[in-house]
C-alpha positions as a Markdown table, in Angstrom:
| # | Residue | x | y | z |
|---|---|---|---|---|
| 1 | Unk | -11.7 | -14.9 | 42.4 |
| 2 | Unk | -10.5 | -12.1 | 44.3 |
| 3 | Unk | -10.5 | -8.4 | 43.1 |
| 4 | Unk | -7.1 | -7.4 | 40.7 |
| 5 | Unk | -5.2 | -5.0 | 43.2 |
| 6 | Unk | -4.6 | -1.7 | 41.4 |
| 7 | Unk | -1.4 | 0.2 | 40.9 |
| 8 | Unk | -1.4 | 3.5 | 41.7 |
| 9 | Unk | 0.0 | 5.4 | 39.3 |
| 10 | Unk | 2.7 | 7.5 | 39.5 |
| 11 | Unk | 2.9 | 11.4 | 38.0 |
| 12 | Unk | 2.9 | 11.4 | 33.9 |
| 13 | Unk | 1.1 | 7.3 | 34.5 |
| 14 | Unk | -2.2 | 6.0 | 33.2 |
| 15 | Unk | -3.1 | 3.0 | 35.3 |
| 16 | Unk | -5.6 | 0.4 | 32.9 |
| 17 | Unk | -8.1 | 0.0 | 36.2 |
| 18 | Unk | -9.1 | 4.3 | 34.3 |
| 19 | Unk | -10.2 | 3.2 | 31.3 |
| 20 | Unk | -13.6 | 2.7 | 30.8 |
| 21 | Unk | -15.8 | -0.3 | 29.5 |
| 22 | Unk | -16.8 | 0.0 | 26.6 |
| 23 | Unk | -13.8 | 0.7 | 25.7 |
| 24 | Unk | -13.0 | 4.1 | 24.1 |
| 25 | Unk | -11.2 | 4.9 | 21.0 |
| 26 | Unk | -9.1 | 7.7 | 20.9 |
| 27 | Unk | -6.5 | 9.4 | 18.5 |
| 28 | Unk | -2.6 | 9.4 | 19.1 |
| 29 | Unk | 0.0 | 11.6 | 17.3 |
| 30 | Unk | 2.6 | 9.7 | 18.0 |
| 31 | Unk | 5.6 | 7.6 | 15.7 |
| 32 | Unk | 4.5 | 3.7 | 15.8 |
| 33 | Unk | 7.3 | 1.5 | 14.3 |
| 34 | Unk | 7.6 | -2.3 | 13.8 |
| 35 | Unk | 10.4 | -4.3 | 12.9 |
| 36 | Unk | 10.0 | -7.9 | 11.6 |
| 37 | Unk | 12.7 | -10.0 | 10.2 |
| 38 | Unk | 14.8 | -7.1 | 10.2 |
| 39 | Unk | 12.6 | -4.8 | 8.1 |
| 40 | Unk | 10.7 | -1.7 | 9.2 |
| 41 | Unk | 7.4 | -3.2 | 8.1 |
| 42 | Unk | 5.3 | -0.2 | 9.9 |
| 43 | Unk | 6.3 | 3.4 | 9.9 |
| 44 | Unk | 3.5 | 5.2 | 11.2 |
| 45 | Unk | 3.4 | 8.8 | 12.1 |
| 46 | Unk | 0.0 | 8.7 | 13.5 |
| 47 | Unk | -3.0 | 5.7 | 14.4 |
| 48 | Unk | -5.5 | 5.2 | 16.6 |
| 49 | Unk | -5.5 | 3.1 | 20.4 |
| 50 | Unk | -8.4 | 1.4 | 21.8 |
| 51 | Unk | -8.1 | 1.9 | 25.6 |
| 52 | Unk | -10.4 | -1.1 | 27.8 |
| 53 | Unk | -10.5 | -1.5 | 31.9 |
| 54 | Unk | -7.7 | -4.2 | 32.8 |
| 55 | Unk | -6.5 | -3.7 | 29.0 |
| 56 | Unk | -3.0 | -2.2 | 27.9 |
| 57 | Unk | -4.0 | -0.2 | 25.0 |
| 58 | Unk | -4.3 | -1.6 | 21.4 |
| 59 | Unk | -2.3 | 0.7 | 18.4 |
| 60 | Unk | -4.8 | 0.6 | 15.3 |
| 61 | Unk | -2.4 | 1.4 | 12.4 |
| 62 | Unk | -3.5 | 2.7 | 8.6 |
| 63 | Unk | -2.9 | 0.2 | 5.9 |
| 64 | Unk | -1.0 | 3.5 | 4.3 |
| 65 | Unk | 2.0 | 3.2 | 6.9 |
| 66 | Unk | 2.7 | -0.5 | 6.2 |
| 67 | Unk | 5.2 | -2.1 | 3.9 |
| 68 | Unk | 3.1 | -3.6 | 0.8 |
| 69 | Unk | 3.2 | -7.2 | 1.0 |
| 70 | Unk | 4.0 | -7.6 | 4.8 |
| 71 | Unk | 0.2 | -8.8 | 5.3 |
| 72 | Unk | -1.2 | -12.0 | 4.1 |
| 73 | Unk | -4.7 | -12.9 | 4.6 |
| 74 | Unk | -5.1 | -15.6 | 7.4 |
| 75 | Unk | -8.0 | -18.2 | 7.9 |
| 76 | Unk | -10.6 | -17.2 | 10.3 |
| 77 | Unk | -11.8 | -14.5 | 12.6 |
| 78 | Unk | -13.0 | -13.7 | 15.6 |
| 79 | Unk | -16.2 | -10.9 | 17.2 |
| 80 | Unk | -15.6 | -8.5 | 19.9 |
| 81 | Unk | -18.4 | -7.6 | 21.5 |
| 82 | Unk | -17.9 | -3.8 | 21.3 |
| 83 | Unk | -15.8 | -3.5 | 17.5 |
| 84 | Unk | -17.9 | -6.3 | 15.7 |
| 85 | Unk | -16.0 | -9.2 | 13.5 |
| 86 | Unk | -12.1 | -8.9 | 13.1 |
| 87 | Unk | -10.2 | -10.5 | 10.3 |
| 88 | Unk | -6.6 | -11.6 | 11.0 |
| 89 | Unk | -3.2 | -11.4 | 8.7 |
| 90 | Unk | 0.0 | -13.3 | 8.9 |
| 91 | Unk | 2.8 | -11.2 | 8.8 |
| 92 | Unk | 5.2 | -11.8 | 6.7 |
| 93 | Unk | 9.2 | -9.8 | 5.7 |
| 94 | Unk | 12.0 | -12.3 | 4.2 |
| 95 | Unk | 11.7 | -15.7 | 4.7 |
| 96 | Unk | 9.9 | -15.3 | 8.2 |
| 97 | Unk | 6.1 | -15.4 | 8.6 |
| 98 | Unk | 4.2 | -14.9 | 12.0 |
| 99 | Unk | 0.6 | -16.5 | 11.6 |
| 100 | Unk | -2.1 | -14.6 | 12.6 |
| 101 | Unk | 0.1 | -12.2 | 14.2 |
| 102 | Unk | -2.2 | -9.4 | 13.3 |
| 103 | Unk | -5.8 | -8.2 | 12.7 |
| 104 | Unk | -8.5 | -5.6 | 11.5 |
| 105 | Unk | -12.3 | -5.0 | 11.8 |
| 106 | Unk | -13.1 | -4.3 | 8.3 |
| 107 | Unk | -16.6 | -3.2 | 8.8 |
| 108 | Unk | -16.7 | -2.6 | 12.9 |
| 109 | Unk | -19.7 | -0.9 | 14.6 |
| 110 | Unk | -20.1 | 2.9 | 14.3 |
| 111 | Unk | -17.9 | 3.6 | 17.6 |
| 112 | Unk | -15.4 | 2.8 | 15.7 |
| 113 | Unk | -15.5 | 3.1 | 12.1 |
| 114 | Unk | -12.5 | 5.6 | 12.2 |
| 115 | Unk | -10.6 | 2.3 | 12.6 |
| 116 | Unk | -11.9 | 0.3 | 9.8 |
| 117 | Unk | -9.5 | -1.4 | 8.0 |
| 118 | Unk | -6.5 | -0.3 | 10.5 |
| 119 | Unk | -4.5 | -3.0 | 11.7 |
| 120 | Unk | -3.1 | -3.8 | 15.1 |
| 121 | Unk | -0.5 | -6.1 | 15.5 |
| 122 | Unk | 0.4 | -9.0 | 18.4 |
| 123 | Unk | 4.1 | -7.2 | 19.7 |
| 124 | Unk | 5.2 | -10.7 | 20.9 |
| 125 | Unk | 6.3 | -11.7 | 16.9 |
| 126 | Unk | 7.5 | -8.8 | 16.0 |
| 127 | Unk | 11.1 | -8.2 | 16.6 |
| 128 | Unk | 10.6 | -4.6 | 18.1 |
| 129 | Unk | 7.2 | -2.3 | 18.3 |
| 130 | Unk | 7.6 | 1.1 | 19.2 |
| 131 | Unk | 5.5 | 4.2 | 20.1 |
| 132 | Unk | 7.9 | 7.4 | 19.9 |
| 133 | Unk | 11.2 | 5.5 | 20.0 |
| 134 | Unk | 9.9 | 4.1 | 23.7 |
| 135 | Unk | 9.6 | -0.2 | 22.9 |
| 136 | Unk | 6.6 | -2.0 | 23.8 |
| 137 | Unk | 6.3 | -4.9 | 26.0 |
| 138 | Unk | 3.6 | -7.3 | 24.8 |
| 139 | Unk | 0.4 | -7.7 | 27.1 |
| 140 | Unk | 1.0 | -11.1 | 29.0 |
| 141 | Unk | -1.5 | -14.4 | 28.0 |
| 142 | Unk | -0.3 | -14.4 | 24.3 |
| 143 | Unk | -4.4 | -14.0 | 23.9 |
| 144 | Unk | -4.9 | -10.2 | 23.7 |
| 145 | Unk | -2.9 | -7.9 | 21.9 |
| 146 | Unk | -2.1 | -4.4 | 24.3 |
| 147 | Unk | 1.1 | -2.7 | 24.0 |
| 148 | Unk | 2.7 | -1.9 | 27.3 |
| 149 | Unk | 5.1 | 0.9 | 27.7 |
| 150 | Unk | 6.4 | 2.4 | 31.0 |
| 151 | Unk | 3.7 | 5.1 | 31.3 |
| 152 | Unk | 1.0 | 2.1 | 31.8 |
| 153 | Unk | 0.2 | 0.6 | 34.6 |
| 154 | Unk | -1.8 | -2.6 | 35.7 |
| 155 | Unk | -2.5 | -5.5 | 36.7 |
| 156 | Unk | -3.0 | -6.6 | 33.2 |
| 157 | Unk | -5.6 | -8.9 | 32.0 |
| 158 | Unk | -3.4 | -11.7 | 30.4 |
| 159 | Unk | -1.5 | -12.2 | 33.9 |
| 160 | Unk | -2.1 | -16.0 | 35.6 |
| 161 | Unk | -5.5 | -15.8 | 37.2 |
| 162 | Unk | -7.0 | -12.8 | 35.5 |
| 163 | Unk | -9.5 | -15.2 | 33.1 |
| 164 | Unk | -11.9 | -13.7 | 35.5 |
| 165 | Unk | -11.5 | -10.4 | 35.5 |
């Protein structure tokens, strides 16, 4: 399979092809919102994003910034190699549910314990995510869960073709 072609990046841009692998975890003071069924399930004025070559980045929120009872434990999990074992949630606001439309490492490895027990969400379910009033667009594949906003660039991972990337 041929090489991913890389966009350049304009001024005020991060292109995914600059971040490194493993991935890095970093810190990010901004607002992260989500609205499901109509209710602002997450108002969060801080989290955590897990940045990964060919990855949008991931928003790792704190279970204090979401609305009790809009996560219900879901069946199953999965292992990254670099976080350890994640446990998934269904999301849930009114009548509407969105299985396994989110998940957490509770007990990831020590490169990032500063996110266990935050959860990131799929953006595809929820009716709108948002990172400083700016709305996400979901990372293509429906398999991985990045958040992509104008100031990210790609290819993506996720995009037809890209399994081996």
């Amino acid at each position: 399979m041929p090489s991913p072609k890389r966009i350049l990046p304009k001024p005020g841009q991060e292109s995914v092809w600059d971040y490194p692998r493993p991935p890095r975890l970093e810190y990010v003071g901004k607002r992260i919102e989500i609205v499901f069924a109509g209710l602002r399930i997450v108002d969060a004025p801080h989290c955590h994003r897990v940045l990964e070559t060919s990855h949008p980045p991931v928003y790792y929120i704190s279970p204090d910034f979401i609305a009790p009872g809009a996560l219900e434990p879901a069946t199953g999990s999965s292992v990254c190699e670099w976080k350890g074992r994640a446990a998934y949630f269904d999301v849930i606001a009114k009548s509407k549910r969105a299985d396994k439309a989110a998940w957490t490492y509770p007990e990831p490895t020590s490169a990032f314990a500063a996110i266990a027990n935050h959860v990131a969400f799929y953006a595809g379910p929820m009716d709108s995510c948002t990172i400083d009033g700016v709305v996400v667009t979901p990372q293509p594949g429906g398999f991985y869960g990045g958040w992509i906003t104008p100031d990210i660039v790609g290819p993506f991972k996720g995009i037809e073709g890209s399994m081996g990337w």
